[in-house]
N, C-alpha and C positions, 0 to 999 in steps of 0.2 A: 324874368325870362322863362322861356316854357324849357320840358326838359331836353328834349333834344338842343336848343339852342345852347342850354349848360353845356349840352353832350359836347358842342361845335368846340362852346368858349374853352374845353378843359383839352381836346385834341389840339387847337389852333396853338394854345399854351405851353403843350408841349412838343412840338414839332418844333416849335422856334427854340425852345432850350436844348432839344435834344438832335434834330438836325443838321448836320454840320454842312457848311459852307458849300462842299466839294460836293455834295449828293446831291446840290440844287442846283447842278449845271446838267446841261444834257448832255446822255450818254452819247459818246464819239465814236466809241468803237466796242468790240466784243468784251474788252479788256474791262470796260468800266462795269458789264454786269456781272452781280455777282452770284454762281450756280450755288454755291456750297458745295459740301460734301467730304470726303476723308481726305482729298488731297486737294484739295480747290488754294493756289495763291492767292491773295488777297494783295490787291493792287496796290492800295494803299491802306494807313491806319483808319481813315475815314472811313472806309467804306467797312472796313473790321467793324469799327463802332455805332455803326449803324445799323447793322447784321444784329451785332448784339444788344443792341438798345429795343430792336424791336421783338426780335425773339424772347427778351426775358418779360416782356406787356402783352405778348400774344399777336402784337402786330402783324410778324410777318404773314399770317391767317387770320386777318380779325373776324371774321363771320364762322370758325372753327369754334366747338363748346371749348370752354379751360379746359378741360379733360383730357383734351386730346392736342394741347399745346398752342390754343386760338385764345383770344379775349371774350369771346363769347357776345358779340355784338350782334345785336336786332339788324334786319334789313335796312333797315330808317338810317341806324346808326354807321353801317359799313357803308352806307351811301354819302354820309356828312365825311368820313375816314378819307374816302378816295377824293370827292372833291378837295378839302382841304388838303391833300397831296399835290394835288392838280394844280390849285392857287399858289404854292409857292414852287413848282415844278420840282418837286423833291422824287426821286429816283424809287422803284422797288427796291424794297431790303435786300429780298431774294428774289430770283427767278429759276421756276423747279417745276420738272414734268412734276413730281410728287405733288408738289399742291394746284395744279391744275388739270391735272388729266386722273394720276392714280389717286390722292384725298377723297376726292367724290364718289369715287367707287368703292374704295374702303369704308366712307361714310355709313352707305347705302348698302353695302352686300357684308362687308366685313364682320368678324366676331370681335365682340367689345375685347377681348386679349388682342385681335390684330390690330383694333384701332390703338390702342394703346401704345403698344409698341413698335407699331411703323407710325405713325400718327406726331407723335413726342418730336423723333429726330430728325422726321421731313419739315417741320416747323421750325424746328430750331437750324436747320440748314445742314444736318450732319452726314445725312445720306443723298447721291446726289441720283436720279432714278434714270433708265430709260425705255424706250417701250419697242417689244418685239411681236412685231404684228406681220409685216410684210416679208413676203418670200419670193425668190424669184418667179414662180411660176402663180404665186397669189398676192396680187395687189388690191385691185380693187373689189374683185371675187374674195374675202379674206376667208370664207368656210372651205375653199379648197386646199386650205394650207395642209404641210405634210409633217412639219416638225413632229415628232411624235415622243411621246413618253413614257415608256416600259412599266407597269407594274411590278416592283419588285417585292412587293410586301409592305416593309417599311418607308419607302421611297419610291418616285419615279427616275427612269434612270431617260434622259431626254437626249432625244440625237435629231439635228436637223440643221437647219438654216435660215437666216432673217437678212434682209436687207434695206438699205435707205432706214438702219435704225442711228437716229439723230446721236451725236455725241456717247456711240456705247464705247467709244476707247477713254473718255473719261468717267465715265458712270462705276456708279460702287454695287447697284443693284437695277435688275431687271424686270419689269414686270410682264408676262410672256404668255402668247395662248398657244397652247400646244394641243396636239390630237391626242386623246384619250381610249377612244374607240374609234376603230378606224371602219366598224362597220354601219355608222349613223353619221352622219354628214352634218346634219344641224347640232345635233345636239349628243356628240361623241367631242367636242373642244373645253377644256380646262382651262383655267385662269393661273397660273402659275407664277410666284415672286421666290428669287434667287440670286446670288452672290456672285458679279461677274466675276470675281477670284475663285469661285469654282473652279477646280478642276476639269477640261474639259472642253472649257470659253473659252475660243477665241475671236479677236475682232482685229478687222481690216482697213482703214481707211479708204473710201472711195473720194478720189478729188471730183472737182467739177471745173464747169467752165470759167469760172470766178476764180478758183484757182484756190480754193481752200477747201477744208477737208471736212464739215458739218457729219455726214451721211456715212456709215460704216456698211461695211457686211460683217455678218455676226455667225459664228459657229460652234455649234454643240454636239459634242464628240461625248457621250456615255454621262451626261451631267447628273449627277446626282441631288435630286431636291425632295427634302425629307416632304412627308404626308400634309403634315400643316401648315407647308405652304403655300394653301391651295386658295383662293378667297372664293366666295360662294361654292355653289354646290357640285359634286364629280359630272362633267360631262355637259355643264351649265356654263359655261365660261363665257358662248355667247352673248346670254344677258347681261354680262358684266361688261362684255365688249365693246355693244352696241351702245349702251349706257356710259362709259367713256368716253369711246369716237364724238358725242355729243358735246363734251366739254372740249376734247381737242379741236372741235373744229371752230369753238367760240374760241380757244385759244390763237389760233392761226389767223382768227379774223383779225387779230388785235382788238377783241372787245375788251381786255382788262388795259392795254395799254394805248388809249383811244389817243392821251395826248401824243404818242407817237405820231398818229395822222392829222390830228388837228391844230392852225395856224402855220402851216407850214409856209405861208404867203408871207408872214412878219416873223420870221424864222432866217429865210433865205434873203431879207431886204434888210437884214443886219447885219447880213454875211457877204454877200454878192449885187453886184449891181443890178437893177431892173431896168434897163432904159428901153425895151422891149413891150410896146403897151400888151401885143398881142401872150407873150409870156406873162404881162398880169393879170390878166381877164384869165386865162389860165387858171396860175394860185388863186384868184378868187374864187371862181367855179369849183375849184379839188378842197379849198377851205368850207365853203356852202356844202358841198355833198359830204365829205370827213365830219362836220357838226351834227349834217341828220342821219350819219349812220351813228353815232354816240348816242344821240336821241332815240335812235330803234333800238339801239340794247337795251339802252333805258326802259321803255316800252317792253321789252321781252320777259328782260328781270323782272321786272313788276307782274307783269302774267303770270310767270311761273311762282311768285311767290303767293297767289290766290290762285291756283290751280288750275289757269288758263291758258296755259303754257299751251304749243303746237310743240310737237317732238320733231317734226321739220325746221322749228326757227332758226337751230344752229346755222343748219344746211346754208340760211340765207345768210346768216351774220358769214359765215367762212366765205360765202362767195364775194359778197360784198367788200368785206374783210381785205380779202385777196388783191381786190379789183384793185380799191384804193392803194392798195400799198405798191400796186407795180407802177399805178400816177405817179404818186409821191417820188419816186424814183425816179421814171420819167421824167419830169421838171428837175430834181435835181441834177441830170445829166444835162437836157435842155437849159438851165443856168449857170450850169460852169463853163459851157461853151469847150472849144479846144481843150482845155487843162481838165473838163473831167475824163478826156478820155487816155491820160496819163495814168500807166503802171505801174509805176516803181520807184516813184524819190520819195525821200524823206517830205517834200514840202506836201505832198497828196495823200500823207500816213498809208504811201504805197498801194495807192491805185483806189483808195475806199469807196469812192466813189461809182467808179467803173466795177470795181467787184462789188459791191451791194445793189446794184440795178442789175447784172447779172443772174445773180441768187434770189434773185424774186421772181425771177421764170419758174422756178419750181414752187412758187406759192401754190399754182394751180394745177398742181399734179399732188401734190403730198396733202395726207390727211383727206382724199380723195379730191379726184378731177373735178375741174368744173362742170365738165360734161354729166358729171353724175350727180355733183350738187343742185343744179337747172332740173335734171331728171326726176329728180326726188320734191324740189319746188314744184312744180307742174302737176305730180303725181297724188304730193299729200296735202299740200295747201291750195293749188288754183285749182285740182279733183280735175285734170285734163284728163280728155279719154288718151290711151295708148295710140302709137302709130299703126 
């Protein structure tokens, strides 16, 4: 066998020893994925030992150096990882803004003590992160944010506001751009990471129309965050910003978790009846386009891995990303017929349905609009002229 093929046979080998039963069913509900973090319950013992089987191999980051709590796998290799995930439909360990949105930026901008020490416990699931970007009067504008951060000497002492920040009532730590100089606009913003037990923090749940509570508003009342917790440079936070929003928006696509959208045809024809030819011509169509948008990730990774990358392709995977997942949703309303639009008994684990087709409206607001992801396609890859 050549080596990667070894790579395959010695992963395939241990996923079956170490996989347990209950992580190769698909997830049902929020319940089954696991955040981590200081106070994260843990559903069940499986999903405990699966957390920690792969954090103590590096798994739950395999394309992380060891150093910094990954296995240290080649592209080649993180690529054999995920398919062989994929083939026995085995669950993420973790699922953590820290390793896909704040890792990459720590990677890239961080000092070897910050990767170290933020780097270790987002891997091993112990910190769980969230990110404070949006304010009410700055969304998609995000340089006109106001939060701001006092110079104290030893400290910034930080007072403001964030909102639509995802799960900050269970998060242990925040990653945060805040104004530094308020007299430079581009390049007066900070990259700042902090303890939502800080003194100072507090957060609000915002409900939605779904009827649950993802999206907080968030408040900082004299926050105290010592000097070194600054990642890149004072007043540079932008680059770190912008270089983020890139992964959160492959995030949002669901490029890491593609089996989410694909097969969803022989999914839902093992679950619900199809006698609807026109609903299957459907699933087949959202199965065909959900394959080739896997295959254009495919395709992107591999550019950016020989330095060909376009810094617009996120833009496309998130809109893409987006699109597909309010189909997906779609049909699954359009196959439960009447009962998916049932709220509240036990037999519909309380409306999952109708509340997860709901919560996908906001796929294409969050992590910016569509209207601005098209804008930025147009602008950096098709080179349209302006209106």
């Amino acid at each position: 066998m050549s080596e990667i093929e070894q790579f395959r046979a010695g992963i395939r080998a241990w996923l079956e020893a170490n996989c347990p039963a209950e992580m190769r069913e698909p997830v049902k509900d929020e319940n089954d994925v696991c955040w981590g973090g200081r106070h994260f319950v843990f559903k069940s013992l499986a999903q405990k030992a699966w957390l920690e089987a792969c954090a103590a191999k590096g798994y739950t980051v395999p394309d992380w150096p060891e150093a910094y709590g990954g296995a240290g796998m080649s592209p080649a290799q993180a690529k054999v990882w995920r398919e062989e995930m994929g083939r026995i439909g085995a669950r993420m360990p973790l699922s953590s803004f820290g390793i896909w949105m704040l890792g990459p930026a720590l990677l890239k901008f961080g000092t070897e003590e910050q990767k170290v020490h933020y780097l270790n416990p987002i891997a091993r699931g112990e910190i769980r992160w969230c990110q404070g970007y949006s304010e009410p009067g700055s969304g998609s504008d995000l340089v006109s944010l106001q939060t701001f951060g006092e110079d104290m000497g030893d400290h910034w002492s930080v007072s403001g506001q964030k909102v639509w920040t995802s799960y900050a009532d269970k998060a242990d730590w925040i990653f945060c751009l805040v104004r530094t100089d308020k007299a430079n606009k581009y390049q007066g913003i900070s990259f700042l990471l902090f303890d939502m037990e800080t003194p100072g923090v507090t957060t609000r749940p915002i409900k939605l129309i779904s009827g649950n509570s993802p999206f907080c508003e968030t408040f900082f009342d004299n926050v105290a965050v010592p000097k070194h917790q600054i990642v890149g440079a004072l007043n540079r936070g932008w680059d770190v910003a912008k270089y983020l929003l890139g992964h959160e928006r492959e995030m949002i696509s669901g490029a890491g978790n593609a089996d989410r959208l694909t097969t969803i045809g022989a999914t839902m024809a093992r679950t619900v009846g199809l006698d609807d030819p026109l609903l299957r011509a459907d699933l087949a169509l959202f199965d065909v386009d959900a394959l080739a948008f896997s295959a254009m990730g495919e395709k992107f990774l591999d550019e950016v891995k020989v330095g060909r990358g376009n810094p617009a392709q996120p833009n496309m995977m998130k809109y893409a990303g987006t699109e597909l997942n309010k189909r997906r949703h779609e049909l699954l309303m359009a196959a439960g017929g009447s009962r998916a639009l049932e709220w509240d008994s036990e037999e519909t684990a309380g409306g999952a349905a109708a509340r997860g087709w709901l919560r996908t409206k906001a796929n294409s607001i969050e992590g910016g609009t569509s209207e601005v992801m098209l804008n930025v396609i147009a602008k950096r890859i098709l080179d349209l002229p302006g209106a």
